[in-house]
Each structure stands twice: as C-alpha cells, then as structure tokens.
N, C-alpha and C positions, 0 to 999 in steps of 0.2 A: 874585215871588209866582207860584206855581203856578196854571194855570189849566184849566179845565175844557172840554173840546171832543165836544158828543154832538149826537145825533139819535134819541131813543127815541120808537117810540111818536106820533108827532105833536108833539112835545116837541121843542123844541133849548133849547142852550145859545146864552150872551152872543158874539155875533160869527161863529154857524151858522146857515145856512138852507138848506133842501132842495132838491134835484132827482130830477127823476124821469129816467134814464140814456135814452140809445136803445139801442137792440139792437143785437148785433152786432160794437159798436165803444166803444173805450174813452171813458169820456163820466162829467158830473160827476153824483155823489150828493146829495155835501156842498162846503158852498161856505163858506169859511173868510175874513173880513173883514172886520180890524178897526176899532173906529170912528176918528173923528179925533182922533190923537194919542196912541194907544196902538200898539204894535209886540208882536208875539208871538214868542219862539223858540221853535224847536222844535231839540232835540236828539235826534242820530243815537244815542243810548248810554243807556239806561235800565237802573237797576243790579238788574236780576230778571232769571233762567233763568242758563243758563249761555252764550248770546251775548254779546260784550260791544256786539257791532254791532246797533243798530236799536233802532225804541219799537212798542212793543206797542200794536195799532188790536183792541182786541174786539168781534165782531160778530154779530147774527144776523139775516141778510139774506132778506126773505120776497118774497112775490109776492100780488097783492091776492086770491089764493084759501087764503093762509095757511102756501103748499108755500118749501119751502125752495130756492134761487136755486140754478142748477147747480152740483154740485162742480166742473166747470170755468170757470166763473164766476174772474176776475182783478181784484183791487186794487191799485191806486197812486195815489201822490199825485203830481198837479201842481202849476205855481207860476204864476202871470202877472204880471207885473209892467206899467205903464200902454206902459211903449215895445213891450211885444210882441204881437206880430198875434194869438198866442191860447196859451194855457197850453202848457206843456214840461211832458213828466213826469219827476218830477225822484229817484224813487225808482229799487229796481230792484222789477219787480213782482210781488207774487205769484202761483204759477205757478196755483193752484187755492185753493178757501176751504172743502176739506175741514175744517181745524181746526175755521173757523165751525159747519158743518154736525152735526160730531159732537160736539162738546164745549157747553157751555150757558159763557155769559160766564162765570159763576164758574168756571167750571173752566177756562176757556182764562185765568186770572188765575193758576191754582197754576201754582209754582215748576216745574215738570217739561213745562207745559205753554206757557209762553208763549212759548216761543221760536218756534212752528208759526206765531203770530200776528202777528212782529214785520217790521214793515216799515224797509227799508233806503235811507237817501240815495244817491243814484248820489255817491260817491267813492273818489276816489284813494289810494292808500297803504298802510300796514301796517295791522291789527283797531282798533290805539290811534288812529291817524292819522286813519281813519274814523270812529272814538268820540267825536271831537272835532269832528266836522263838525256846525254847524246851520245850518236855514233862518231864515232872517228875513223874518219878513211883517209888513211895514213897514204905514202905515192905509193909502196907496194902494196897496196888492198885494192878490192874493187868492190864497189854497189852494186848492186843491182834493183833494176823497176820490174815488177816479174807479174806478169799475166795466167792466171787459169780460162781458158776459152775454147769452144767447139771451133770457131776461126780464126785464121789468121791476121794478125795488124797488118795493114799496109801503112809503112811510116809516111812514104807521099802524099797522103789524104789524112794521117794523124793527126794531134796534136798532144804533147805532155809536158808539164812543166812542175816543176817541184817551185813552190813558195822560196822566193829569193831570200826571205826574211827569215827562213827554218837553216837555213846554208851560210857560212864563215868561214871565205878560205883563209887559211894559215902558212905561215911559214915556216916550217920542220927542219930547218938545218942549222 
C-alpha cells in the first residue's frame, strides 16, 4: 500500500514530525518514523518525467516572515539506523531548490516538470540498476528530509511532500 509522507502548513502525515533546521549546515526538516511494526520503502524510480532515476520530494519552503528559503538552499535525505552515531545522507543532494522557488507544487507535479524535483539514492550501477534501489526504514530507523540553508523553515507557511507513489508501507512482524 502506497503511503503518504508531508508536512503542510503545520499539518503532517502518519509517521512525520517537524524540525526546525539550523543554519548553515545540513540538518533535519522532516523526520520520518515508523510506528512499531510497520516498515516503509522507499523507491529510487518513480514512473513520471522522463528520469528513470529518483522520486519526486514537491516543496515550498518558507521562512517565518513568508519569503521564500534561498535558491541556494540544498535537500537530501538521510537515514539512521539505532547502531549509528547519527544520520548518513543517503541521497545525492540537490544542488539548489530553484524548482521549488519558481514553480507552485502543482506544477513541479506536470510531466515536463518533475524531473528538477526529483531526488536520487546514493547508488551504484547502470540508470536500471539504480531504479531498483530502495531504502528501508525499518520501525526502529528514522529518515530524514534535511535542508542546507542560511534560513530557517517555518513549517506553518511550508509545505513538503514526498511522492505517495516512491513510499510502501509494510508489515515487518
């Protein structure tokens, strides 16, 4: 079953809760973690645009006076698992969130446009090989959505949604 991963607005979805990033350095937004006994995939390969690599993360990232987060503002996701000292990021990241900035969700959704949105698993291989790659966030793992930015998000005025169609929760017991 497809499952749904956002932060709208003061708003989350089943298994997100917010942070507020620090500056400067890459640091989490969104914090992704499931309950007990549920597992989540996430697949590298979502079948919109014309990449075959990566899932589309649509965003519009604000600051608590309403202004739009820098275009050079950087997202990636990381992973943490209980044995490790603190999150790996586990994508490759995006270099700037121009896409975000100029385009309104719906439209970084059309076909011509999602490709600028889509973030990529750090792997190995040929376009198909990498297509094939997922994370697994097991109930004791956590995600993370993680921002590099001179400002602050303000999640009230945000919005962030991972592609429903990149996400499968499961049942791990």
């Amino acid at each position: 079953m497809t499952q749904s991963l956002f932060a709208a607005e003061g708003d989350t979805s089943e298994y997100v809760t917010t942070a507020t990033n620090d500056t400067g350095n890459f640091s989490p937004v969104l914090e992704i973690s499931p309950d007990d006994g549920v597992g989540l995939i996430l697949r590298n390969s979502v079948a919109v645009g014309q990449k075959l690599v990566g899932f589309p993360v649509y965003a519009d990232l604000r600051d608590s006076n309403g202004d739009p987060l820098p275009n050079n503002t950087r997202v990636a996701l990381a992973y943490e698992s209980p044995t490790d000292n603190q999150w790996q990021i586990v994508s490759v990241p995006l270099a700037n969130i121009r896409s975000f900035n100029e385009k309104s969700i719906t439209d970084q959704q059309k076909k011509d446009n999602v490709d600028s949105v889509k973030l990529e698993l750090e792997a190995q291989g040929t376009p198909e090989q990498k297509a094939g790659q997922t994370l697994e966030i097991r109930d004791i793992d956590t995600a993370y959505v993680l921002v590099e930015s001179s400002v602050q998000i303000d999640h009230s005025k945000s919005e962030i949604y991972v592609d429903s169609d990149a996400v499968e929760e499961v049942d791990i017991e």
